[in-house]
C-alpha positions in Angstrom: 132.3 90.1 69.2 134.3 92.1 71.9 134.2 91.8 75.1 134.2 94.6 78.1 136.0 94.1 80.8 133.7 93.9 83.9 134.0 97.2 86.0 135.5 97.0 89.6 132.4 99.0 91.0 129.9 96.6 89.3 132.3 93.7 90.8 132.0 95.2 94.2 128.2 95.0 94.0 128.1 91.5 92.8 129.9 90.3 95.8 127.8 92.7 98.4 124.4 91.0 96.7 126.3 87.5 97.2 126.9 88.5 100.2 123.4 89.1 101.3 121.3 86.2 99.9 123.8 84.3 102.2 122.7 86.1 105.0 118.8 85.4 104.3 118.9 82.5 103.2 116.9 79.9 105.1 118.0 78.0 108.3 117.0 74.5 109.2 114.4 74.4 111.4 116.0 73.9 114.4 118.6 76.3 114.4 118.7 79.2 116.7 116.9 79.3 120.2 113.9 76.9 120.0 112.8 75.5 117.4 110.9 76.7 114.7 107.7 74.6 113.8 104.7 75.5 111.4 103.7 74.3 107.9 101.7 75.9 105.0 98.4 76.8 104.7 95.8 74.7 103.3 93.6 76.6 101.0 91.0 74.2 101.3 91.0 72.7 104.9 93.0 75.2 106.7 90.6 78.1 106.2 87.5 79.2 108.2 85.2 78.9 104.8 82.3 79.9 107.5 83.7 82.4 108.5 82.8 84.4 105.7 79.5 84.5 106.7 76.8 86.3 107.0 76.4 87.6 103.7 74.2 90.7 103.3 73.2 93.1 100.7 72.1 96.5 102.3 70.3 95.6 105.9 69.2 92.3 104.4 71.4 88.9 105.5 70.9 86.7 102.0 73.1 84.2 104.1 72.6 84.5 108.2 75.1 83.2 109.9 75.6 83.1 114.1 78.9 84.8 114.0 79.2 88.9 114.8 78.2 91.2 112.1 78.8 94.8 112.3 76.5 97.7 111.2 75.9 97.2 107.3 74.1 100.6 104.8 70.7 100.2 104.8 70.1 100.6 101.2 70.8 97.8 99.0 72.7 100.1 96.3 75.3 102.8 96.5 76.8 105.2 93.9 80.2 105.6 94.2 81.0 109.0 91.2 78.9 108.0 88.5 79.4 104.1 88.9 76.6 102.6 90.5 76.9 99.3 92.4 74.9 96.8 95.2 76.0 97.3 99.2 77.2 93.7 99.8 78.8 92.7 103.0 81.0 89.7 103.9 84.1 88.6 106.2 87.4 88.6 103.4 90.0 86.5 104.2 93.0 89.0 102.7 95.9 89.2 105.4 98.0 85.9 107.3 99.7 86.3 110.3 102.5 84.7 111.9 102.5 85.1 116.0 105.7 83.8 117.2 108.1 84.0 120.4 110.8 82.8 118.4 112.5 85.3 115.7 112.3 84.9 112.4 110.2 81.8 112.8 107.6 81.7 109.7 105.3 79.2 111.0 103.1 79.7 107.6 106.3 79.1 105.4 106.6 75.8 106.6 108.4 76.5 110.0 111.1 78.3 108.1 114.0 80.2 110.6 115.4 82.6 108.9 119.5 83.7 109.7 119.4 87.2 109.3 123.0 87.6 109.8 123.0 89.9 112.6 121.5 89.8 116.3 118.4 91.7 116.1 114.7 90.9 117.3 115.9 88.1 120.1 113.4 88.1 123.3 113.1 86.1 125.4 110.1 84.7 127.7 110.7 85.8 131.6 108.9 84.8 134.8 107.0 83.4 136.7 105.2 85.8 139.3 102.1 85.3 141.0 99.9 88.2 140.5 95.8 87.7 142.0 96.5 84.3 142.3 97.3 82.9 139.0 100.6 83.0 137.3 101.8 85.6 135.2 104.8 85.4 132.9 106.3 88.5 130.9 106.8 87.7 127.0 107.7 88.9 124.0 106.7 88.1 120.9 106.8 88.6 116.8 104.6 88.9 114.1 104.8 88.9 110.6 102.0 90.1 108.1 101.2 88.8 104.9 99.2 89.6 101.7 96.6 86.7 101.7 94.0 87.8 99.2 92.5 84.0 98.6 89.1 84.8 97.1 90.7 86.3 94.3 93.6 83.9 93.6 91.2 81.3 94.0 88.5 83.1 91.7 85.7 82.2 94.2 83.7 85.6 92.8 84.1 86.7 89.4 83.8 90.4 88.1 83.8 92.2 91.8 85.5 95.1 91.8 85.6 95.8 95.6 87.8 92.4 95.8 91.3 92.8 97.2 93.9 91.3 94.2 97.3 90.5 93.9 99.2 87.4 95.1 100.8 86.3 98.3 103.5 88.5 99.7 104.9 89.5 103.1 103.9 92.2 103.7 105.5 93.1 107.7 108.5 91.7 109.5 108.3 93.3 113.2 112.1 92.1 113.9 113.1 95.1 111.7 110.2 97.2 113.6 112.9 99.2 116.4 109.4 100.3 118.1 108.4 96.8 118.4 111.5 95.8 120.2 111.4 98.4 122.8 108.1 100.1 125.1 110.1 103.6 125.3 110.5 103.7 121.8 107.1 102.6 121.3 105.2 105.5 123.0 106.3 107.6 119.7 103.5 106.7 118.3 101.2 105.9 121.7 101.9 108.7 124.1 98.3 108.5 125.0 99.4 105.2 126.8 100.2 106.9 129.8 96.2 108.0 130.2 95.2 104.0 130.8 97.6 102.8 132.8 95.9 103.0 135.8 93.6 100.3 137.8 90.3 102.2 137.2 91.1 101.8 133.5 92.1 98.4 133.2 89.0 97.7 135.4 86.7 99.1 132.7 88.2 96.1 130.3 86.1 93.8 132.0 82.9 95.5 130.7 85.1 95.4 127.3 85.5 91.6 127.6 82.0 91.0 128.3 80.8 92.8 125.3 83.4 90.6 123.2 82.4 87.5 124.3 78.2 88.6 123.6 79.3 89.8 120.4 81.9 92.7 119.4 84.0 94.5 121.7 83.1 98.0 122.3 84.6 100.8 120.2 84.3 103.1 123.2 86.9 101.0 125.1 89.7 101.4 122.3 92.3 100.5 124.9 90.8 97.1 125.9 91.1 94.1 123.9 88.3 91.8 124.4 89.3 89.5 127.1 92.8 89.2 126.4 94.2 92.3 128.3 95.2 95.9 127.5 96.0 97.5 123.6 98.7 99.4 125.2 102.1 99.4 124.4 101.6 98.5 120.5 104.1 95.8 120.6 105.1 92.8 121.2 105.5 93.4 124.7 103.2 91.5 127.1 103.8 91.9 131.2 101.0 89.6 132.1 100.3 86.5 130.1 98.4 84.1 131.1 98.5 81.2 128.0 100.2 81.4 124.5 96.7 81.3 122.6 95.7 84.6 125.3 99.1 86.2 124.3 99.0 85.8 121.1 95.6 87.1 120.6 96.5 89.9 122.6 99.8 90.7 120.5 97.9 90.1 117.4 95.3 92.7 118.3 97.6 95.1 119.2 99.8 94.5 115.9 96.5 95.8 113.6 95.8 98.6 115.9 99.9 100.0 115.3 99.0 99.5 111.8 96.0 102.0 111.6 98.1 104.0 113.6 100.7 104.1 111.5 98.3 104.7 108.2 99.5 101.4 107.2 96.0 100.1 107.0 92.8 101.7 106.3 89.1 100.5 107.3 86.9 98.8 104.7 83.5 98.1 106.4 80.2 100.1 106.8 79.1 102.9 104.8 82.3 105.0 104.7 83.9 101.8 103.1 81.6 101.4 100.0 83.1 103.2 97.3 86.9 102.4 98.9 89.0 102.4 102.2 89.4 105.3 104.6 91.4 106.3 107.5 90.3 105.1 110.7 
């Protein structure tokens, strides 16, 4: 058998690849500012199983639960082509988050810090200031976005078609997200910012944050998020947090609003959603 010598070019590209795994591969945990804590999910105890709930087919809840529901078809079967099928609603558990200050901190990889190799998506946490009487701090934070589809890796409903499938993956790194990192940048793809940034608008959020708390926040106030502050920018950018858990709600909300945005994810729920997704 003869043997080839190995090209220069293919050489070249060996060491580059080398070169990169080294880059990503993991840190220890405490490496980089702050320390990086988390651990994996739990399939079992870690998930809101309740959550899920209520069930319903059509109008009808078959399983009633307390938690918000929103409108569901009112006929119990659909046709979707020539396939016909039964309107049934739940909550899916298909997508993970990690919120984090610290970047490249996986908190649902175990707390694993990742050493990119290069000095991108560092903030920082600034403040305080004392605005109304309570104190305010300016942070930034991260998020990354996994594939979680656990009803159908864990076979919890057989033979459902409308199921999400696949395995876990990430899906969204926001470090690498340039309009994450920076407001200006940002208003690319939210010039209508500008419109809300006013005290009569942020005003109206109150009205938002009493609907959230009774049970769903109002569609009508799209630039409101509940009780946690204002949509606007879609980043990672927060001038006035009050708590972590308030913060990271906030960024979290806003993270899923840049992804419709951006067509990166489509609406499931309600009639429009029974025969697949659609744009929001």
């Amino acid at each position: 058998m003869t043997h080839r010598p190995f090209p220069l070019i293919a050489r070249l590209l060996v060491i580059m690849l080398a070169c990169l795994a080294l880059a990503a591969t993991p840190a220890r945990a405490d490496a980089g500012p702050g320390r990086c804590t988390g651990s994996f999910v739990n399939p079992i105890t870690d998930i809101c199983w309740s959550c899920l709930f209520p069930i319903s087919v059509g109008s009808l809840k078959i399983w009633p639960s307390n938690r918000p529901d929103p409108d569901n078809p009112d006929l119990p079967v659909c046709l979707c082509g020539l396939r016909p099928g039964i309107a049934m609603g739940f909550w899916e558990p298909v997508r993970l988050a990690d919120v984090s200050m610290k970047p490249w901190c996986f908190v649902n990889l175990g707390g694993m810090k990742l050493d990119p190799g290069f000095d991108i998506g560092f903030k920082t946490m600034a403040g305080p200031s004392a605005v109304g009487g309570a104190t305010q701090y300016n942070s930034q934070w991260h998020v990354h976005w996994y594939a979680y589809p656990l009803i159908y890796w864990m076979e919890l409903v057989a033979d459902f078609l409308c199921l999400e499938s696949g395995s876990v993956d990430i899906l969204y790194i926001s470090e690498l997200d340039p309009l994450w990192q920076d407001s200006e940048l940002t208003a690319i793809i939210n010039p209508e910012a500008v419109l809300f940034a006013n005290p009569l608008a942020l005003a109206a959020c109150a009205a938002d944050c009493v609907e959230a708390t009774r049970k769903l926040p109002s569609d009508k106030l799209f630039w409101c998020a509940g009780c946690q502050g204002s949509m606007y920018p879609l980043n990672g950018n927060v001038s006035a947090t009050i708590g972590h858990v308030q913060a990271s709600r906030l960024v979290l909300s806003r993270f899923a609003y840049k992804l419709h945005r951006e067509l990166a994810a489509w609406g499931t729920m309600g009639s429009k959603g029974l025969c697949g997704k659609y744009l929001m």
